[in-house]
C-alpha positions in Angstrom: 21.9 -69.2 71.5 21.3 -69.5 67.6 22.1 -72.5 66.4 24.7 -72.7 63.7 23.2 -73.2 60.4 25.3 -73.6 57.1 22.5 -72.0 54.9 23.1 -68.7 56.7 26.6 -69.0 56.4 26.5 -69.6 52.7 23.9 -66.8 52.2 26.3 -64.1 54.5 29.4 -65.2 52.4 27.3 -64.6 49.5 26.4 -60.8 50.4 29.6 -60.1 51.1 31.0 -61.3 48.1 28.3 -59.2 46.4 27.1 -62.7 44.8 22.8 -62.6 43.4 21.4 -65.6 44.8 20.3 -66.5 41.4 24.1 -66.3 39.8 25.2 -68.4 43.2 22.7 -71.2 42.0 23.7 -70.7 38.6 27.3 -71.5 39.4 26.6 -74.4 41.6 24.4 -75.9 39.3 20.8 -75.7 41.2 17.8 -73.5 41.0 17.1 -70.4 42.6 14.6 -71.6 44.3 17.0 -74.3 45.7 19.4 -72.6 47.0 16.9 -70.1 48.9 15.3 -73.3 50.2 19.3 -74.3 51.8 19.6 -70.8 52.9 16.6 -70.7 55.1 17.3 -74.3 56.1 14.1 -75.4 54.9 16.1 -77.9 52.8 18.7 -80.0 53.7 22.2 -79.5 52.0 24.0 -82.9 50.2 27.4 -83.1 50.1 27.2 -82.9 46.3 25.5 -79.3 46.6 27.6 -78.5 49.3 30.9 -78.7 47.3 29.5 -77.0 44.3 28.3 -74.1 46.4 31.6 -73.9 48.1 33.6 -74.4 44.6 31.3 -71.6 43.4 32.3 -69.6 46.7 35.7 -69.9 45.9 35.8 -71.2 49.6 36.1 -74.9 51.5 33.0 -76.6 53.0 34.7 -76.4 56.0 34.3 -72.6 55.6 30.8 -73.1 55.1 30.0 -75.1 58.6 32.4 -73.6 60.8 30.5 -71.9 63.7 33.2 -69.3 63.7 32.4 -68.5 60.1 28.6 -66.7 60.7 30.1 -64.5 63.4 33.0 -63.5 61.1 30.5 -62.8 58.0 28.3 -60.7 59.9 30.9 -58.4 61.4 31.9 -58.0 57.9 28.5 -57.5 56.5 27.7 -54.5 59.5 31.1 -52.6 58.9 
């Protein structure tokens, strides 16, 4: 079993809003290369971050670490 991992659920919410990583970051106020970084959970994601992200996301944090959330996204993403 994967484990759950907020970076992928940020970068599947992403695709299917049809968001550029690079506008994503833009919006939340980090680099590019940030934001990459939190999606491959190579870097850790602060609260801070977390809530920009989301605000940019139009979408809770809660959305964002929800196991349920992944599962949902990539159903959506493969239709």
């Amino acid at each position: 079993v994967e484990k759950m991992s907020i970076g992928n659920n940020i970068k599947l919410r992403r695709i299917k809003e049809g968001i550029k990583q690079q506008d994503l970051a833009e919006w939340a106020g980090i680099t590019a290369s940030m934001l990459s970084q939190i999606e491959r959970g190579k870097k850790p994601l602060s609260p801070q971050t977390g809530y920009a992200i989301a605000q940019a996301l139009q979408c809770s944090v809660h959305d964002l670490v929800k196991v349920e959330c992944k599962i949902e996204l990539a159903e959506a993403i493969s239709e």
